[in-house]
TINUGU-904124 format. One line per 2 residues: number of its first residue (from 1); their letters; for each residue x, y, z of C-alpha. Coordinates in steps of 0.5 Angstrom, whole numbers, plus 500, padded with zeros to 3 digits. Layout:
REM residues N
NUM) a) X:Y:Z; ...
This chain:
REM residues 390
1) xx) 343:946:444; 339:940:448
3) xx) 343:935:450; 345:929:447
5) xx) 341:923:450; 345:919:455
7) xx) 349:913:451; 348:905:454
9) xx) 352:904:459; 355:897:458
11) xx) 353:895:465; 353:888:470
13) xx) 346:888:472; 345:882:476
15) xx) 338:879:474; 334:880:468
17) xx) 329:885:472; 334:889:473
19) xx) 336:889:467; 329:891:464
21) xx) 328:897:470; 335:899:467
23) xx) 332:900:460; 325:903:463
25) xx) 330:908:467; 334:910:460
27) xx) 328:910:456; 325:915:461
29) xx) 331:920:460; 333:920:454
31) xx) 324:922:451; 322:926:457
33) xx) 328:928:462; 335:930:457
35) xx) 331:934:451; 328:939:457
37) xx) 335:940:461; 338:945:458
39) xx) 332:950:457; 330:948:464
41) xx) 336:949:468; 336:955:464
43) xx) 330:958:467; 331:955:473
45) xx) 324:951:472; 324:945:477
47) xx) 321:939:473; 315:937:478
49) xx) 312:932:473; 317:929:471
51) xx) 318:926:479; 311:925:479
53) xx) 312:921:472; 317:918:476
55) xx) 313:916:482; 308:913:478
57) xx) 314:909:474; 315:906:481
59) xx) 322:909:480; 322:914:487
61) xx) 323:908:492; 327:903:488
63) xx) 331:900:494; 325:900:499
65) xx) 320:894:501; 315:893:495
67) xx) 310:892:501; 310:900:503
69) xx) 310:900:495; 319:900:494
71) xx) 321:897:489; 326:891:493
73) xx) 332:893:488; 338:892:492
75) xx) 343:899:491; 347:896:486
77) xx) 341:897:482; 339:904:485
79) xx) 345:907:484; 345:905:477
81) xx) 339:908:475; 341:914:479
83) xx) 346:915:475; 341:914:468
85) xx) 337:920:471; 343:924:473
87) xx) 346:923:466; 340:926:463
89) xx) 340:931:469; 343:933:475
91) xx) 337:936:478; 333:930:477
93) xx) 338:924:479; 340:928:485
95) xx) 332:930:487; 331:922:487
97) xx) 337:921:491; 334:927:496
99) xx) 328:923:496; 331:917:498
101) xx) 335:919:503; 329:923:507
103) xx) 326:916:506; 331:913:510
105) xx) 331:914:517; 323:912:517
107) xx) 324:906:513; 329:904:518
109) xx) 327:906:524; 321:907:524
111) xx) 315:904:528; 312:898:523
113) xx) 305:902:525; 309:909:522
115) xx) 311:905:515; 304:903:514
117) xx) 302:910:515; 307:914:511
119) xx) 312:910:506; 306:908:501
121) xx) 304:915:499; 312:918:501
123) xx) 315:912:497; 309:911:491
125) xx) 304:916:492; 307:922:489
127) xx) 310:925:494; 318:929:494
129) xx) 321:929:500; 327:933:503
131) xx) 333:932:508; 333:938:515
133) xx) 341:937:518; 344:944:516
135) xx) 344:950:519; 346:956:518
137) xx) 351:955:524; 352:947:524
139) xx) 354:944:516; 361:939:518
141) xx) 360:940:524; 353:937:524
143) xx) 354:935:532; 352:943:534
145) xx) 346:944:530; 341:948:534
147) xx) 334:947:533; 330:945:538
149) xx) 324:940:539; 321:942:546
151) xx) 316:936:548; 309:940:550
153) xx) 304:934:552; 303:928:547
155) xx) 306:934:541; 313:937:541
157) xx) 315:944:538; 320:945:534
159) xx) 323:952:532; 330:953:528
161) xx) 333:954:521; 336:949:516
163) xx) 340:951:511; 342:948:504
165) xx) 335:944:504; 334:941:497
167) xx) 327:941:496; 326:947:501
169) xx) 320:950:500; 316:945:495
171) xx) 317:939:499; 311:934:502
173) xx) 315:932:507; 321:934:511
175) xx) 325:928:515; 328:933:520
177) xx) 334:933:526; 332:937:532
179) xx) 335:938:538; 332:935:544
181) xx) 337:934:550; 343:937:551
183) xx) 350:939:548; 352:934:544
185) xx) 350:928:538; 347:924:543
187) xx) 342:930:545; 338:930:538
189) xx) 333:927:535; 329:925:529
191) xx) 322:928:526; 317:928:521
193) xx) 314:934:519; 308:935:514
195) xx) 311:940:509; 305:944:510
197) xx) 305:944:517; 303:951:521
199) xx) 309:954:522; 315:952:517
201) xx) 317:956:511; 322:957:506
203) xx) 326:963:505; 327:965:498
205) xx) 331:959:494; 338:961:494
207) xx) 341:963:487; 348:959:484
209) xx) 352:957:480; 349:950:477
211) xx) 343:947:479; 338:953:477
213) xx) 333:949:476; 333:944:483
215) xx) 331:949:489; 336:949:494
217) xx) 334:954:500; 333:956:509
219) xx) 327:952:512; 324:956:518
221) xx) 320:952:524; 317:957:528
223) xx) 314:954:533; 312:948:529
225) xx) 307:942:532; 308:934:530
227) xx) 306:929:534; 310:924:538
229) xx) 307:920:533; 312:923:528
231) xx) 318:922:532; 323:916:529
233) xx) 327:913:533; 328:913:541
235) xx) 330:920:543; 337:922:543
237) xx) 338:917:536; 337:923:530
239) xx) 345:923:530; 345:916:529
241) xx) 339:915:524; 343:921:521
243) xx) 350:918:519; 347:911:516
245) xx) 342:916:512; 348:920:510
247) xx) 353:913:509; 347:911:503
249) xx) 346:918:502; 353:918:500
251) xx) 352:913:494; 347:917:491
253) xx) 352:922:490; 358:918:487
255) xx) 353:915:483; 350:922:480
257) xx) 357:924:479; 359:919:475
259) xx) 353:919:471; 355:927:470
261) xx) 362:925:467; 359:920:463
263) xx) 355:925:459; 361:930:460
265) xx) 365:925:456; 359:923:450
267) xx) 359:930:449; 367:931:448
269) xx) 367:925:444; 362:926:440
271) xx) 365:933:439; 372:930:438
273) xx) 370:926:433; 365:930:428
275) xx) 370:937:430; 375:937:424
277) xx) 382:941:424; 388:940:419
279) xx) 384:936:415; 382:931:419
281) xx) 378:929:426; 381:932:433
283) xx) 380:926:436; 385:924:431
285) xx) 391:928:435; 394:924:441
287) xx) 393:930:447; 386:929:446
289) xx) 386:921:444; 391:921:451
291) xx) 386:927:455; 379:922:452
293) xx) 382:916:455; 384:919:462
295) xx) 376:921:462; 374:914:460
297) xx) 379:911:466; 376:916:471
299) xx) 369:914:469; 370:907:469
301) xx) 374:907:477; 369:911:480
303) xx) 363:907:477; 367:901:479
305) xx) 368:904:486; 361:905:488
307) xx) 359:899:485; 363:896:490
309) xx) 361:899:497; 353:898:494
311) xx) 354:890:493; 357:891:501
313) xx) 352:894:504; 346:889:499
315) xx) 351:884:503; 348:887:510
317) xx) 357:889:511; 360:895:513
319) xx) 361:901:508; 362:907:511
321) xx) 368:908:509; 368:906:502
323) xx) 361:909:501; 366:915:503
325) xx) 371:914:498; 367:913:493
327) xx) 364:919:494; 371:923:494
329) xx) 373:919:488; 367:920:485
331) xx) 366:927:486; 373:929:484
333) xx) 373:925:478; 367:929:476
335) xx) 369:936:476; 376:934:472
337) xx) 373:930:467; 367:937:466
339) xx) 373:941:466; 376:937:460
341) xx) 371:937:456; 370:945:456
343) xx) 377:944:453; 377:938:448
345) xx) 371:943:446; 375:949:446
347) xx) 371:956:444; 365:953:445
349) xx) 365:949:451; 365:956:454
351) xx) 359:958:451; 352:956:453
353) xx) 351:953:446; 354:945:449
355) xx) 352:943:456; 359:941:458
357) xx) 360:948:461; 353:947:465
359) xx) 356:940:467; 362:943:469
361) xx) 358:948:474; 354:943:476
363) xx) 359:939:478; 363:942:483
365) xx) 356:941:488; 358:934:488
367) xx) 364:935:491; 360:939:498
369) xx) 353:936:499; 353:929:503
371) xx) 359:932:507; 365:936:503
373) xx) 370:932:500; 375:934:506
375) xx) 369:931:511; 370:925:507
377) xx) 379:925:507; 377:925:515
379) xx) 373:920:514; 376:915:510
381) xx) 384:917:515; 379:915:522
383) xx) 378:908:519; 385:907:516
385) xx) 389:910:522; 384:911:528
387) xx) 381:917:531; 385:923:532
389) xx) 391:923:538; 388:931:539
């Protein structure tokens, strides 16, 4: 069965532009991204053009300068239509986030010579990007990542494997953390990397349990060549680009999370509602009311969540942490309002008949990536209590 389009979310958009970018994101979902997810992720097809109708759309660099070619909305508006997209497919509103987290380090750290070379084409020129931290050896513990960059000349050579790259193997551009100094954070450095650069390339994408169509594989760099040109940031700064990126990044996530629960909770209600028992609708009998509401609630809280810690950072305030407990709050929201739509459907939640079972399985990635949801407990207990005494 093809998904239901997304249903209008009653959202609190601060200006009329928000408000039509909003609908141009909706529109977009609901006639060229939710009537293919379920056959798409079915056969695992990754929807390059619907990020190339994106990127023409102006919709791949929203919360960036309109002078590199973003779309100066502030993140309470980025992570909204993130959340639209995602509604429609994960795949999607998780590739844009992807995206915009490999855009991060360039658009604030780097050079002004730098941005005018490559945000413009990474930003609306048609471009995916993907993010390089992980490695086979180094995921929580990113601090010990072992990929190296070795200066040779005005050049640096970078040999290592990353893990878990979202976009690995089709992606125009890799933002890539590399150690280029001693043990430790302050030993790495950030790069970027031309996805056709001699050298690199993917291992065969890793088969999983949901997101089939976006693909999810190793990245080798043998004795791959960039220019000091590409180095953002001072030496020794990657784990520092790295964080803030992830801080964002983890914004992208709560957002997408919601958007998934959100289209979980539509299908259940749409199902409870139509689905008659007894002579009478499902949604009618007071443990499904209660099981609907609950969802609803859980919803709603995260969105609300997320928004919060999207107006501090447009605030230029600290997020870190709420960025961290949206993405718990989120995540975890995500996985039980999919679980319970599998059960308000009974039987045919199950089955691949209902996307809600997709849903399910596609929720559970969101509790892991941008730091499991464990990474983001001891993040949130660092602020609230301190550093650990150990």
């Amino acid at each position: 069965m093809p998904d239901r389009a997304p249903q209008p979310v009653d959202r609190q958009l601060p200006t009329d532009e928000a408000r039509d970018l909003i609908s141009l994101v909706r529109d977009i979902a609901q006639r060229e991204i939710a009537p293919e997810a379920a056959e798409g992720e079915d056969a695992g097809h990754f929807p390059r053009e619907v990020f190339g109708l994106l990127s023409e759309s102006g919709l791949l660099g929203l919360p960036y300068d309109s002078e590199y070619g973003g779309g100066d909305q502030p993140y309470e508006v980025y992570l909204q239509a993130l959340e639209e997209l995602a509604a429609a497919r994960l795949t999607v509103g998780l590739g844009v986030s992807v995206h915009t987290l490999a855009c991060h380090a360039l658009a604030q750290y780097g050079t002004k010579e730098q941005q005018v070379e490559h945000l413009p084409a990474m930003l609306g020129g048609g471009l995916l990007g993907a993010y390089c931290l992980s490695e086979p050896s180094s995921g929580s513990d990113a601090a010990s990542l072992r990929t190296k960059a070795v200066r040779d000349g005005d050049d640096w050579v970078i040999t290592g494997t990353k893990a878990w790259i979202t976009h690995g193997g089709i992606a125009d551009f890799y933002t890539v953390m590399a150690r280029t100094g001693g043990e430790g954070a302050r030993g790495i450095t950030a790069f970027l990397v031309p996805g056709d650069a001699e050298g690199l390339h993917a291992a065969l994408p890793e088969k999983k349990m949901g997101m089939k169509g976006s693909p999810t594989a190793q990245v080798h760099f043998d004795g791959v060549r960039v220019s000091d040109e590409r180095r953002i940031g001072d030496e020794g700064q990657g784990f520092a680009i790295a964080l803030s990126a992830l801080d964002s990044g983890r914004l992208g996530i709560a957002a997408c999370a919601v958007g998934v629960a959100q289209a979980a909770l539509d299908e259940a209600v749409a199902y409870a509602t139509g689905r008659q028992q007894f002579g009478r609708p499902i949604a009618d009998f007071q443990g499904l009311r209660f099981m609907l509401a609950d969802m609803a609630t859980q919803i709603e809280a995260g969105r609300a969540l997320y928004l919060a810690a999207a107006r501090l950072r447009d605030a230029g305030r600290p997020f870190s942490k709420q960025a961290a407990m949206a993405k718990l709050l989120c995540t975890d929201a995500a996985m039980k309002v999919t679980t319970d739509a599998v059960q308000v459907l009974g039987g045919y939640g199950y089955t691949a008949d209902f996307p809600v079972e997709r849903y399910m399985r596609e929720a559970k990635v969101l509790q892991i990536v941008e730091g499991t949801n464990q990474i983001q407990r001891m993040v949130i207990a660092r602020h609230v209590a301190g550093p650990d005494s150990r």
